[in-house]
Backbone as JSON Lines, residues from 0, in Angstrom:
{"i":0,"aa":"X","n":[-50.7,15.43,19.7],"ca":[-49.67,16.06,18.9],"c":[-50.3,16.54,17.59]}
{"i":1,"aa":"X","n":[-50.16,17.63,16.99],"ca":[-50.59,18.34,16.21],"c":[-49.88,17.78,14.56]}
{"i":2,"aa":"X","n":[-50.24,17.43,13.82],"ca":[-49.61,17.35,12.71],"c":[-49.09,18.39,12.08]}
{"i":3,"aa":"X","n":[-47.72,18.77,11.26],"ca":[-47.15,19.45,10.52],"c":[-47.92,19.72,9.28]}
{"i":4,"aa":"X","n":[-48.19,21.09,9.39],"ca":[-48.36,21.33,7.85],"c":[-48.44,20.79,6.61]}
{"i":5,"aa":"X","n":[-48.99,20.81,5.87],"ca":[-48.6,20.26,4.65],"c":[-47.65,21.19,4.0]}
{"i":6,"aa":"X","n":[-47.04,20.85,3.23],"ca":[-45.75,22.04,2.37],"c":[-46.03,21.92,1.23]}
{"i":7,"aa":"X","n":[-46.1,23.04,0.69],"ca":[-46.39,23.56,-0.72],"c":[-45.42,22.35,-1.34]}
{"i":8,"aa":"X","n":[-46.26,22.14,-3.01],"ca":[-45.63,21.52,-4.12],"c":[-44.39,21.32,-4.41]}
{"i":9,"aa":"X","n":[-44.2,22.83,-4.03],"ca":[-43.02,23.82,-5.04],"c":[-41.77,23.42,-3.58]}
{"i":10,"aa":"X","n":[-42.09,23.38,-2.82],"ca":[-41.23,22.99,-1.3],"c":[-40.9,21.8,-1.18]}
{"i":11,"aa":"X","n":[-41.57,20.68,-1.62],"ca":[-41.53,19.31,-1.9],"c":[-40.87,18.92,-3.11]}
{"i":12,"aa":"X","n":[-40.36,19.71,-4.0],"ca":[-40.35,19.18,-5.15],"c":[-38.56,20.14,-4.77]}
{"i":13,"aa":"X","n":[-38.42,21.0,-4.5],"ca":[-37.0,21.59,-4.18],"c":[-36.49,20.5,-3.09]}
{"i":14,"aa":"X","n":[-36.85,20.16,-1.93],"ca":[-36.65,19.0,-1.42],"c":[-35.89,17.86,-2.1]}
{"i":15,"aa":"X","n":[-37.18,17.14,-3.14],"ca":[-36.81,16.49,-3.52],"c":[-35.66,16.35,-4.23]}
{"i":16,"aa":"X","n":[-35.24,17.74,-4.93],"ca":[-34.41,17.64,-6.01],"c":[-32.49,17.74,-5.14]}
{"i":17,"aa":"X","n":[-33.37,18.51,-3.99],"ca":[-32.01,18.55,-2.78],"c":[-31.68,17.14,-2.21]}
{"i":18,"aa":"X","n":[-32.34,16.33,-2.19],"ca":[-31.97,14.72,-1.71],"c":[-31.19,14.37,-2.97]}
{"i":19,"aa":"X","n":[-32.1,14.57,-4.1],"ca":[-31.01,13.72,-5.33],"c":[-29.74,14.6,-5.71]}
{"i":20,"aa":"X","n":[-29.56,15.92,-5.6],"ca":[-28.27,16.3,-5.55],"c":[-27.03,15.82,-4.69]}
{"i":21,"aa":"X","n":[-27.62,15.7,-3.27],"ca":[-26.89,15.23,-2.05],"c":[-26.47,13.71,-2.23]}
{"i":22,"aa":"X","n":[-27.47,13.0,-3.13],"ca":[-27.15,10.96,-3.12],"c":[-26.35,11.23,-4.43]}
{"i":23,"aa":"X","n":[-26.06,11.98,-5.06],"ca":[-25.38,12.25,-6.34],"c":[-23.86,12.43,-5.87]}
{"i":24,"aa":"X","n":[-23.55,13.26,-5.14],"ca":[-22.54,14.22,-4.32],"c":[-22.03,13.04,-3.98]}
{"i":25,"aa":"X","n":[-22.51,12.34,-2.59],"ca":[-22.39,11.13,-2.25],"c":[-21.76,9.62,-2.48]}
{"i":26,"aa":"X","n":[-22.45,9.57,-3.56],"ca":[-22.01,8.91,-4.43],"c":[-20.73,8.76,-5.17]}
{"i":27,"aa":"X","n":[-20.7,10.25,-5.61],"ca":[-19.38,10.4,-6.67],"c":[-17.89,10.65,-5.15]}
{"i":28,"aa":"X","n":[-18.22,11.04,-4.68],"ca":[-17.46,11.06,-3.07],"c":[-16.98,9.5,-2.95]}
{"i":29,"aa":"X","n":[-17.9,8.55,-2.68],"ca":[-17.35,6.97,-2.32],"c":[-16.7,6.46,-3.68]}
{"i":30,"aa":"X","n":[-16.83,6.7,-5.34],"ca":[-16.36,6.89,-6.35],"c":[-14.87,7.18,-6.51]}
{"i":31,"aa":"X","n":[-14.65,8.28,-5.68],"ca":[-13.45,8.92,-6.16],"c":[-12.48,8.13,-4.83]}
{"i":32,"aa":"X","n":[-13.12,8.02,-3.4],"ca":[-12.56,7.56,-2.72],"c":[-12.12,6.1,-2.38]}
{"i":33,"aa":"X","n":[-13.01,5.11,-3.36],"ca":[-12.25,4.44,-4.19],"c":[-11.37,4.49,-5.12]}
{"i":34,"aa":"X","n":[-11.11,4.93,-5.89],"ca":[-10.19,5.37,-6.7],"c":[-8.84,5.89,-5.75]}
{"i":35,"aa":"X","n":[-9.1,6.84,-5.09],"ca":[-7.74,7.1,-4.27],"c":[-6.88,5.87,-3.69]}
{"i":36,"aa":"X","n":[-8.09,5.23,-3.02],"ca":[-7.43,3.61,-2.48],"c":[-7.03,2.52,-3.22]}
{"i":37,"aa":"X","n":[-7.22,2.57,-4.25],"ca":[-7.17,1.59,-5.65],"c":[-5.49,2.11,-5.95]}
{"i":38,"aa":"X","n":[-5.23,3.36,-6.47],"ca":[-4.3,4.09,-6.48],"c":[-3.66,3.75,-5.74]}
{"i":39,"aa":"X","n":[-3.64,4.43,-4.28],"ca":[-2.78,3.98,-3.25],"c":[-2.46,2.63,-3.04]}
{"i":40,"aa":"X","n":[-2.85,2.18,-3.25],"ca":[-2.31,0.45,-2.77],"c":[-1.7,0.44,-4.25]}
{"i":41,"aa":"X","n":[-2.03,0.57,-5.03],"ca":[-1.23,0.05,-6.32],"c":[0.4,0.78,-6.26]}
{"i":42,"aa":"X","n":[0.24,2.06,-5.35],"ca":[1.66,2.87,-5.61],"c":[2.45,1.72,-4.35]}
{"i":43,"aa":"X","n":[1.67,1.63,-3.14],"ca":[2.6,1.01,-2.11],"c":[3.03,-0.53,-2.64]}
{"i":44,"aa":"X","n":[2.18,-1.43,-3.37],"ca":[3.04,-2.48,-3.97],"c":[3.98,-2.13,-4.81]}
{"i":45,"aa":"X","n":[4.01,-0.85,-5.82],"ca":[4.87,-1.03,-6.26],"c":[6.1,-0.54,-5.53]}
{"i":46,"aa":"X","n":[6.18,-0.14,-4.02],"ca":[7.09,0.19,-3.61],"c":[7.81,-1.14,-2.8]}
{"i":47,"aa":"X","n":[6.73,-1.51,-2.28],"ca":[7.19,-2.91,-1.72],"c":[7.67,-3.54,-2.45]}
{"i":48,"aa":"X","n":[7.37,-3.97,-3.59],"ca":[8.11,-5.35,-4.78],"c":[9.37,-4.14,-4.47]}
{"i":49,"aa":"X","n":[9.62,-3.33,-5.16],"ca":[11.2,-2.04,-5.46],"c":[11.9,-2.93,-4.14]}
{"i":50,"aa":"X","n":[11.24,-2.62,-2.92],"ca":[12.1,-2.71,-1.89],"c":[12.65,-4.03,-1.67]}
{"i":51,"aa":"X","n":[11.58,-4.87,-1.88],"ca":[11.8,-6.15,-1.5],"c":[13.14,-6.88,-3.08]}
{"i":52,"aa":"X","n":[12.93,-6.05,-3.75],"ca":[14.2,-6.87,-4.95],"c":[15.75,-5.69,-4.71]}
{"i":53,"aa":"X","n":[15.21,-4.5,-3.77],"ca":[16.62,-4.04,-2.73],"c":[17.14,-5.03,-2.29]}
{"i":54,"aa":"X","n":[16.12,-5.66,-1.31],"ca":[17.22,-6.9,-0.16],"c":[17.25,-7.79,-0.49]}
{"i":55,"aa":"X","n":[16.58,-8.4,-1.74],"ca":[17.34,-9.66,-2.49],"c":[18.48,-9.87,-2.86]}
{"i":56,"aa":"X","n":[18.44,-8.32,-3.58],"ca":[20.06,-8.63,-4.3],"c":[21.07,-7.85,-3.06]}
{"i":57,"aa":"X","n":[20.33,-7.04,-1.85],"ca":[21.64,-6.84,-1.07],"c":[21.98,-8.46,-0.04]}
{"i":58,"aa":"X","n":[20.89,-9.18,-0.04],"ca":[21.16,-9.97,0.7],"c":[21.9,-11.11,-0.28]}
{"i":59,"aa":"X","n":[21.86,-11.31,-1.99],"ca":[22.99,-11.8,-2.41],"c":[24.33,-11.28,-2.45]}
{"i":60,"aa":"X","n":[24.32,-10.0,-2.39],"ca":[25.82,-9.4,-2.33],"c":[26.82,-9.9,-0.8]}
{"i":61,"aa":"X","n":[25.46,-9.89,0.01],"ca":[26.11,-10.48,1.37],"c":[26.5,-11.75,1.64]}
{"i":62,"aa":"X","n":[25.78,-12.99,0.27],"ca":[26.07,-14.29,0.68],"c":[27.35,-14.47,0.0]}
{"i":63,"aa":"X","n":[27.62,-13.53,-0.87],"ca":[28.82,-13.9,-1.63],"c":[30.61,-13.4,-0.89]}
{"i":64,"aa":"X","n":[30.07,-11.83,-0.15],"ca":[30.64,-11.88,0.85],"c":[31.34,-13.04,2.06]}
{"i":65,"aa":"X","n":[30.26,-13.56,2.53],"ca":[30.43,-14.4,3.36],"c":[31.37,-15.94,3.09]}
{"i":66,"aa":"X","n":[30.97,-16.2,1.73],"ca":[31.86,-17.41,1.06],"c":[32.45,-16.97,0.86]}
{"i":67,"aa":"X","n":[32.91,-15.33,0.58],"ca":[34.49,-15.07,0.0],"c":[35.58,-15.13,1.41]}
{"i":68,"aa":"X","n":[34.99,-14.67,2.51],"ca":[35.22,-14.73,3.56],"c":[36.24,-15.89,4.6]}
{"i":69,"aa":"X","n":[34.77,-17.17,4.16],"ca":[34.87,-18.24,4.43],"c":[36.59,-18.91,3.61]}
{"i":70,"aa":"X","n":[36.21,-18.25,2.27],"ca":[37.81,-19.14,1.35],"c":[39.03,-18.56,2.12]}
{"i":71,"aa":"X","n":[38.32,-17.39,1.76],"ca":[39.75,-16.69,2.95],"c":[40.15,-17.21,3.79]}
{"i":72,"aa":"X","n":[39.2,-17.37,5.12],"ca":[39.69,-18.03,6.12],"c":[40.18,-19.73,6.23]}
{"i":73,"aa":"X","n":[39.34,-20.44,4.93],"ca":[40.02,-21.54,4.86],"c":[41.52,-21.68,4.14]}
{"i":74,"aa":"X","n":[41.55,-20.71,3.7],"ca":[43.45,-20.21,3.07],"c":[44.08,-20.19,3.93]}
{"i":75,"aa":"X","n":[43.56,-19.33,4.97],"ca":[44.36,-18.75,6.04],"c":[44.67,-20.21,7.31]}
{"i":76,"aa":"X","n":[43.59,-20.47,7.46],"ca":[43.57,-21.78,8.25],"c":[44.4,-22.94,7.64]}
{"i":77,"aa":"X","n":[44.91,-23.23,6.3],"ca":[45.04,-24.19,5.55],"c":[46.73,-24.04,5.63]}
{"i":78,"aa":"X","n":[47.32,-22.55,5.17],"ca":[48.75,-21.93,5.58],"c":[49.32,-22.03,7.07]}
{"i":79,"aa":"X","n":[48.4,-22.11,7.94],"ca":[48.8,-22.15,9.58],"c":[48.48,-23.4,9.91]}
{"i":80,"aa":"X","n":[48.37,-24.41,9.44],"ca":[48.27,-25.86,10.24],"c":[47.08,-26.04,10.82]}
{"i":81,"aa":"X","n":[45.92,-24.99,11.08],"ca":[44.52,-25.18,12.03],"c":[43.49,-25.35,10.86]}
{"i":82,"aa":"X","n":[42.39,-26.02,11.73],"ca":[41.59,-26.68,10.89],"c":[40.61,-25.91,11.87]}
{"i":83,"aa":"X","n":[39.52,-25.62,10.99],"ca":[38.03,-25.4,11.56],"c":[37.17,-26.8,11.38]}
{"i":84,"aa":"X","n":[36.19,-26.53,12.3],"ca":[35.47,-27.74,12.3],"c":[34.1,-27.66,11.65]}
């Protein structure tokens, strides 16, 4: 097998400067695309906590429901002679 040429200075040295542009590029690429994900997760917790203090307080609106419910029906049960168990 024949060896390759040697390449001018000036070919080696544009080379070179094309690798460190490209690990530069690179770089600032995994940079920013951290940042997007850093971002993103910070927006989706804050949507999750939002959501999750939705069904707290809808799921207290519902327990209070349910005991109001309950008096009711022990009124109602209490006026008609029947007892729940």
């Amino acid at each position: 097998m024949v060896p390759p040429p040697p390449m001018p200075a000036d070919t080696g040295s544009a080379v070179l400067e094309i690798q460190t542009v490209l690990r530069r590029d690179i770089e600032r690429l995994r940079i920013d695309m951290l940042r997007q994900f850093v971002s993103f997760r910070g927006e989706m917790g804050q949507r999750w906590e939002g959501e999750v203090g939705r069904l707290r307080r809808e799921n207290e609106l519902l327990r209070g429901e349910v005991e109001s419910l309950k008096k009711e029906a022990g009124k109602r049960n209490e006026r008609s002679g029947w007892k729940l168990g």
